[in-house]
C-alpha positions as a LaTeX table, in Angstrom:
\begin{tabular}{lrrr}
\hline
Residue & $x$ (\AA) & $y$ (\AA) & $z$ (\AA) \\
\hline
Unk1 & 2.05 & 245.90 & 52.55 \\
Unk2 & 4.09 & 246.29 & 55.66 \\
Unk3 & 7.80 & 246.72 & 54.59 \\
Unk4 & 10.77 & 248.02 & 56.41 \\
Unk5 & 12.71 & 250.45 & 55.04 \\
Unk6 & 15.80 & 248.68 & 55.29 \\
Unk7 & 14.47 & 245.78 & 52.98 \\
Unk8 & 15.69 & 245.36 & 49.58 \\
Unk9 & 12.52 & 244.75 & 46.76 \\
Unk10 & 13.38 & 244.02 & 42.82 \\
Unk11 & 11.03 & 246.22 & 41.42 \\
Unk12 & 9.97 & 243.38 & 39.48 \\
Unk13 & 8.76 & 241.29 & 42.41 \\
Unk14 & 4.50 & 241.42 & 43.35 \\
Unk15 & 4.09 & 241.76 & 47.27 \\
Unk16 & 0.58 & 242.10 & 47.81 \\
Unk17 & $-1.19$ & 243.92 & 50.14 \\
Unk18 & $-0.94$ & 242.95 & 53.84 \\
Unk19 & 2.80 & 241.27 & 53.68 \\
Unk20 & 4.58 & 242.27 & 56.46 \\
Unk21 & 8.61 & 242.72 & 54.94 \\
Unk22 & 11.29 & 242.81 & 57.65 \\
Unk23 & 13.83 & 244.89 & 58.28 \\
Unk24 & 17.33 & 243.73 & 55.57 \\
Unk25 & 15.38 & 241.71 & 53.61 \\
Unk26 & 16.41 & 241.21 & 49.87 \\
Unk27 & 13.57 & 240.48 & 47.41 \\
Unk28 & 15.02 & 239.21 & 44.07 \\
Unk29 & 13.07 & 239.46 & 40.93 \\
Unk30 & 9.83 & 237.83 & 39.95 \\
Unk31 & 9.04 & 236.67 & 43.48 \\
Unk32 & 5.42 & 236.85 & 44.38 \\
Unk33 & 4.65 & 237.61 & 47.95 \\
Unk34 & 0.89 & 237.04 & 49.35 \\
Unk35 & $-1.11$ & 238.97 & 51.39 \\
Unk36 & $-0.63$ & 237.13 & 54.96 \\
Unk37 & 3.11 & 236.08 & 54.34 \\
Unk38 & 5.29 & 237.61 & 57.35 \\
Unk39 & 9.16 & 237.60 & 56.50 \\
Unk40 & 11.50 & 238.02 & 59.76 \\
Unk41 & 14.60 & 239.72 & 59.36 \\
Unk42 & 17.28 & 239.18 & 56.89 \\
Unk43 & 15.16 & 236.93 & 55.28 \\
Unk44 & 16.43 & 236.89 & 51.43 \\
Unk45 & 14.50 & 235.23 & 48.85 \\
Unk46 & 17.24 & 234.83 & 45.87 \\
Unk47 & 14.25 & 235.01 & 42.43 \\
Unk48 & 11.30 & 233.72 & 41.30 \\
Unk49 & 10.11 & 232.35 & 45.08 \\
Unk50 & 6.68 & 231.82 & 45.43 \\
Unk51 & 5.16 & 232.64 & 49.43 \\
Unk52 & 1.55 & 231.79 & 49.63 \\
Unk53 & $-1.06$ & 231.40 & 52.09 \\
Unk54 & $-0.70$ & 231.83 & 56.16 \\
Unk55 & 3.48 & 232.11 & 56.37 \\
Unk56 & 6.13 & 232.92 & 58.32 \\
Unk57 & 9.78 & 232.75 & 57.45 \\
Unk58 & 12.07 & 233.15 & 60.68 \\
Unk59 & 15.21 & 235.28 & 60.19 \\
Unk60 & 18.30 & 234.84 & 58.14 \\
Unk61 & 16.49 & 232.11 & 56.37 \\
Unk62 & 17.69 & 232.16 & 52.35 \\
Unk63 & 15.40 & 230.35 & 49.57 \\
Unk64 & 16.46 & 229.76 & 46.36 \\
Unk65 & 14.80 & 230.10 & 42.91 \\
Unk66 & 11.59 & 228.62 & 42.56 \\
Unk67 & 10.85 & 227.01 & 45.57 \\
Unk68 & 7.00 & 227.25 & 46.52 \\
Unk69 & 5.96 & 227.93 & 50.21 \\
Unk70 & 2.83 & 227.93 & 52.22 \\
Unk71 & 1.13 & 226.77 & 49.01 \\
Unk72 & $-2.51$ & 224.26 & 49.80 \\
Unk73 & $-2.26$ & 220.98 & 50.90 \\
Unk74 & $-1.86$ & 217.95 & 48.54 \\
Unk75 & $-4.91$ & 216.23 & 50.64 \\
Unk76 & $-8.23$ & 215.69 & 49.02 \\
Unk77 & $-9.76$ & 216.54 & 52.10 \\
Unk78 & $-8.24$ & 220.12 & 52.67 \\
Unk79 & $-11.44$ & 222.25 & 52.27 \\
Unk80 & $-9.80$ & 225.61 & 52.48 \\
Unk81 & $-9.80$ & 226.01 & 55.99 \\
Unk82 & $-7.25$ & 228.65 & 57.07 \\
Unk83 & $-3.83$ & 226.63 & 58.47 \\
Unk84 & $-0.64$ & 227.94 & 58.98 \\
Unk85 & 3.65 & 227.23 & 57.60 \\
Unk86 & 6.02 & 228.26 & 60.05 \\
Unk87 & 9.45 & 228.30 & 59.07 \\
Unk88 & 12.21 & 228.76 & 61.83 \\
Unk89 & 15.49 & 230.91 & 61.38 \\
Unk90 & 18.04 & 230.31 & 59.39 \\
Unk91 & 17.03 & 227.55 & 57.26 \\
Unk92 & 18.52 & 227.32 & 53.69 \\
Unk93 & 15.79 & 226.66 & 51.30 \\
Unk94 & 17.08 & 225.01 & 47.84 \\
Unk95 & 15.84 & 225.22 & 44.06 \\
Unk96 & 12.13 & 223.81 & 43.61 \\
Unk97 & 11.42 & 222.84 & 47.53 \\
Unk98 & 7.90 & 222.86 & 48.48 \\
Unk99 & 6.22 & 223.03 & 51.84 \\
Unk100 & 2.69 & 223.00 & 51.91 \\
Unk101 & 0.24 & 224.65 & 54.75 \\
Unk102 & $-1.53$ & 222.29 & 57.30 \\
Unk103 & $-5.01$ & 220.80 & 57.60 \\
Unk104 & $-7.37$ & 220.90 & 60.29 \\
Unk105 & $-7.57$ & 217.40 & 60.41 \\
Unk106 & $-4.05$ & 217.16 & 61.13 \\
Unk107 & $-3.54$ & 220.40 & 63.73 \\
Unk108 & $-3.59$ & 223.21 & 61.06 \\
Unk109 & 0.18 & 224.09 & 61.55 \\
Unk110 & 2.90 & 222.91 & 59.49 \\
Unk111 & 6.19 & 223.79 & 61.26 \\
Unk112 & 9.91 & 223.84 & 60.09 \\
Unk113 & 12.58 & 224.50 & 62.92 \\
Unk114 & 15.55 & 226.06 & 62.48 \\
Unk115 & 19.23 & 225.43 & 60.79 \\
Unk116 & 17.67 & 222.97 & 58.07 \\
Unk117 & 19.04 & 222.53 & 55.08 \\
Unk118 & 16.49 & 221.37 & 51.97 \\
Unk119 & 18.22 & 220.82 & 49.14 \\
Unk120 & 16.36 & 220.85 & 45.68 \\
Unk121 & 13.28 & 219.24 & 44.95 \\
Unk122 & 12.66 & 218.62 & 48.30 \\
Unk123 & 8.91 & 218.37 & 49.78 \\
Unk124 & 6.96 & 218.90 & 53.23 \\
Unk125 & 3.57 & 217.98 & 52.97 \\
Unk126 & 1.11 & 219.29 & 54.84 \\
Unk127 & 1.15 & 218.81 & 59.17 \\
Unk128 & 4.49 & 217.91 & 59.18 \\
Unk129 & 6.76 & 218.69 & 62.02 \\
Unk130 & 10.28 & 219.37 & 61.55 \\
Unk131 & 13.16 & 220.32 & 64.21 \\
Unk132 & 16.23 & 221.84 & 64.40 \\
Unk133 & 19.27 & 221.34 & 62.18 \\
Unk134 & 17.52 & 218.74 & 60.06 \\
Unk135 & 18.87 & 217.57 & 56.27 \\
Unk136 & 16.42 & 216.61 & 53.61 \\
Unk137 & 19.02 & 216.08 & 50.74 \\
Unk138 & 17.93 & 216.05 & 46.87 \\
Unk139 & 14.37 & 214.77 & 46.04 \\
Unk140 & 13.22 & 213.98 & 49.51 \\
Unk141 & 9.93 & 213.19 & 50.06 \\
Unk142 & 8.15 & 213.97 & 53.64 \\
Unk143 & 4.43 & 212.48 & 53.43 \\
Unk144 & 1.66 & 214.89 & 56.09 \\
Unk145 & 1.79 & 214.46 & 59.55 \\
Unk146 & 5.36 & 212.99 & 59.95 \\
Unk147 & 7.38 & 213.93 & 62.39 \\
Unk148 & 11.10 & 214.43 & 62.26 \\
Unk149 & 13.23 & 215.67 & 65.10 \\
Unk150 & 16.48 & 217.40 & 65.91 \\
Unk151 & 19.32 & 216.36 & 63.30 \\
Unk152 & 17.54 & 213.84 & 61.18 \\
Unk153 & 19.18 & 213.56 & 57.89 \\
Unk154 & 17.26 & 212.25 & 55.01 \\
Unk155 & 19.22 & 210.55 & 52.21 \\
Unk156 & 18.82 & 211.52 & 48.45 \\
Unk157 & 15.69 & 210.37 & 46.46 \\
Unk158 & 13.98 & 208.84 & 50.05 \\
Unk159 & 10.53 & 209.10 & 50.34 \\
Unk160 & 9.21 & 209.12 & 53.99 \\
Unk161 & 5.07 & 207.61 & 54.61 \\
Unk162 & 2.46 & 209.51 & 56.23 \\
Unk163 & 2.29 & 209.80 & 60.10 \\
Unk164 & 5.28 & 208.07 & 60.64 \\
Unk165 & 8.22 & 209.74 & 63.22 \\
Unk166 & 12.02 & 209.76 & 62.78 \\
Unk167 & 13.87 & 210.21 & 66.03 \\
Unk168 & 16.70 & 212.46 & 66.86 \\
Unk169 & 19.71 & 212.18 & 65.37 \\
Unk170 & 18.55 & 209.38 & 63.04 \\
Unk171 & 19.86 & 209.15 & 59.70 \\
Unk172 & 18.08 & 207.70 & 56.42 \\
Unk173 & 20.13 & 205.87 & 53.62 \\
Unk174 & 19.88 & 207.59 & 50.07 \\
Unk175 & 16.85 & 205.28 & 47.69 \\
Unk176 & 15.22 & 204.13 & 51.03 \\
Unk177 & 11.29 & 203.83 & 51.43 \\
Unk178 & 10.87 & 204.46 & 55.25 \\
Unk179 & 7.01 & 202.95 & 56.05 \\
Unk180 & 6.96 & 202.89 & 59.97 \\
Unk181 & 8.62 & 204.84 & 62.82 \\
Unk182 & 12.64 & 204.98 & 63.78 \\
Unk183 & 14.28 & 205.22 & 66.58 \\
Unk184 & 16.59 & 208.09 & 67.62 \\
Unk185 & 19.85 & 207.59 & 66.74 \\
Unk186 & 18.79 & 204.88 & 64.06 \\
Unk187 & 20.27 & 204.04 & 60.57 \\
Unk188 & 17.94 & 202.71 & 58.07 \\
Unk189 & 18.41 & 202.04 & 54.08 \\
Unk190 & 17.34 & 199.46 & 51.41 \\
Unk191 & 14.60 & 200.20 & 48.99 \\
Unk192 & 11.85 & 198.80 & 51.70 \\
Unk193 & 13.93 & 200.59 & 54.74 \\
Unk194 & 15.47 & 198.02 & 57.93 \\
Unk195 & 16.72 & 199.46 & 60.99 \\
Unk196 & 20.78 & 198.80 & 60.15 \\
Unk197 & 22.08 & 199.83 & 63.61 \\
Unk198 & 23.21 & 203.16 & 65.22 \\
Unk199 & 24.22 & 206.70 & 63.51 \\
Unk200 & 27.59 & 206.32 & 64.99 \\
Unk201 & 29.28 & 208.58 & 62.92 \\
Unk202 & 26.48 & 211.35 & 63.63 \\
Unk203 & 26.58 & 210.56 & 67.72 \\
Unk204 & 30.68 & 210.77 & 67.55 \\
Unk205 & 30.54 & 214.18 & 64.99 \\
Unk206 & 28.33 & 215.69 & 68.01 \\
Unk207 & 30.29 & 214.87 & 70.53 \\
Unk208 & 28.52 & 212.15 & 72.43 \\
Unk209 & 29.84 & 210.58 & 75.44 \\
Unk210 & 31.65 & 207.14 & 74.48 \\
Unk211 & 29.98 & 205.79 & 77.29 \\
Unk212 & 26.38 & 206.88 & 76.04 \\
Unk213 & 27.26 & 205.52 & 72.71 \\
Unk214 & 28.25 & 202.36 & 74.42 \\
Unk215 & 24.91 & 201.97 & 76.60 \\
Unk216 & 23.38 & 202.92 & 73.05 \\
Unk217 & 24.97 & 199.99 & 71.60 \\
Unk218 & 24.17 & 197.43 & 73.98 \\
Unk219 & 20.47 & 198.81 & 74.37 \\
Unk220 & 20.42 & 198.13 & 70.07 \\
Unk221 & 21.57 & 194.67 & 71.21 \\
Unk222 & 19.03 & 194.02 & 73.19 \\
Unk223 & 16.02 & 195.38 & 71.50 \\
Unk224 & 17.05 & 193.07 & 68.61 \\
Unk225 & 16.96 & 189.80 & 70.60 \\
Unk226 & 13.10 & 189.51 & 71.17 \\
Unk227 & 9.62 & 191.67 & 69.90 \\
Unk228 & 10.83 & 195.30 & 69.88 \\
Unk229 & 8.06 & 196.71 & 72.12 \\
Unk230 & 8.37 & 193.83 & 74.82 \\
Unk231 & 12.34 & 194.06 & 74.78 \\
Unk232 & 11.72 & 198.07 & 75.28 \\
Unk233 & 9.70 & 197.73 & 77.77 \\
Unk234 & 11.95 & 195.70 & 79.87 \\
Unk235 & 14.73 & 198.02 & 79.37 \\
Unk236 & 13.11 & 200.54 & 80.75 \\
Unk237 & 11.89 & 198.93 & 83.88 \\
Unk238 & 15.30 & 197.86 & 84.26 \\
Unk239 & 16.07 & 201.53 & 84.11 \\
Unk240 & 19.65 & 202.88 & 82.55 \\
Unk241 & 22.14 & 205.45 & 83.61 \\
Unk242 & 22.39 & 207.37 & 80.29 \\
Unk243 & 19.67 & 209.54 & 79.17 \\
Unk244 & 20.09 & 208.84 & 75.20 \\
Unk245 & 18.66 & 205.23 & 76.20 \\
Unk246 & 16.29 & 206.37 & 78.25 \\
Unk247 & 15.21 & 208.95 & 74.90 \\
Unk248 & 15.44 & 205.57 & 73.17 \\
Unk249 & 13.26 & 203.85 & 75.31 \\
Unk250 & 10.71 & 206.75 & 75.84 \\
Unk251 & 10.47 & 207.18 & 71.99 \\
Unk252 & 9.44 & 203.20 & 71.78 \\
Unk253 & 6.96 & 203.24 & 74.53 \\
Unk254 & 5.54 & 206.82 & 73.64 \\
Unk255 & 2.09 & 207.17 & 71.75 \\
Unk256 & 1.87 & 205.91 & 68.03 \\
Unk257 & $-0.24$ & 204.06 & 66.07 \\
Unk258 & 2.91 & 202.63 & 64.06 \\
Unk259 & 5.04 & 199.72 & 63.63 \\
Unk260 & 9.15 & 200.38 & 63.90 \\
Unk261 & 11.69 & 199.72 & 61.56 \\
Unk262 & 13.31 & 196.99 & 63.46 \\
Unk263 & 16.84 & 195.20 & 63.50 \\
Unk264 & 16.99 & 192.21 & 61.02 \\
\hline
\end{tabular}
């Protein structure tokens, strides 16, 4: 074991051979460290936190009691091929969250970003890609090889299916079932998810241009009044002044083997 001298360890906790500990960590009680689990600094793991497998937890990042990290995949097909979690900096890690390690089917890298917020009961399967300053509120659950980008919040007791991607800034009603792709900026809910309209109150809280959230508006319009792909595509040879339609746009027409949620 690698450990700073500045870290804090519960004598009760088990770090096994190989850890690296960095410097101002705190180590409450009963936590159980592996052997190729790297901790930045000023990580602080509060009791009973399991770290397994190929991880590393960026700094200032807190996790409460009994979440599990870095554990195996939930996939039949993981054959214990050595994958990696990466968790980003300052992410606040709730009671019972689990994130699992990748696959090499799906990349081999599971990746958190940083400024999340998990709250309890949470779960990343494996190959999922998370960004920055992302919200997975109570009993969230993120199938493998989703990906969700910068400030996506996830509603209580959502579950999210497997490969689909959540846009930036999109925001998921509590109790939804989200089964194909959404676009930045969207607001889904209902039980079998529908793309509602626009995160307005997440563009204004950031600050967004009225104008952009305008040409947003109008763009929504528009992609509702024919198929989604087709009226995407003619937005964007029609071409736009504001680069959150042209994210939009470029999110629609990108590479995906998934239907959209789509305005009803």
């Amino acid at each position: 074991m690698s450990s700073d001298a500045q870290a804090c360890i519960h004598p009760s906790a088990v770090i096994e051979e190989g850890a690296s500990i960095g410097p101002g960590c705190k180590i409450g009680p009963f936590c159980h460290i592996g052997a190729q689990v790297k901790l930045a600094a000023n990580v602080e793991l509060k009791s009973h936190v399991v770290i397994a497998g190929n991880t590393t937890v960026g700094e200032g990042t807190v996790v409460f009691p009994f979440a599990s990290l870095g554990q195996i995949p939930q996939d039949l097909k993981y054959r214990g091929e050595e994958t990696r979690l990466e968790i980003g900096a300052r992410n606040r890690i709730r009671e019972y969250v689990t994130m699992n390690c990748g696959t090499e089917g799906g990349g081999g890298l599971t990746k958190v970003g940083d400024d999340g917020l998990f709250m309890a009961n949470s779960h990343v399967a494996h190959d999922v890609q998370i960004g920055d300053r992302v919200i997975l509120v109570n009993s969230v659950a993120v199938a493998g090889h989703c990906v969700l980008e910068d400030d996506v919040i996830i509603g209580g007791l959502s579950g999210v299916h497997q490969w689909v991607r959540i846009g930036h800034g999109a925001i998921i009603g509590a109790l939804s079932m989200v089964t194909a792709d959404v676009i930045p900026h969207g607001l889904v809910a209902g039980p079998r998810a529908a793309l509602e309209g626009l995160n307005l109150v997440g563009l204004k809280r950031r600050g967004v241009a009225r104008s952009d959230i305008s040409a947003l508006r109008a763009m929504f319009t528009e992609l509702g009044a024919g198929n989604f792909r087709d009226q995407a595509r003619k937005l964007s040879d029609e071409g736009s002044e504001s680069d959150m339609v042209r994210e939009v746009l470029d999110f629609i027409l990108g590479p995906s083997d998934r239907s959209f949620l789509t305005p009803q």
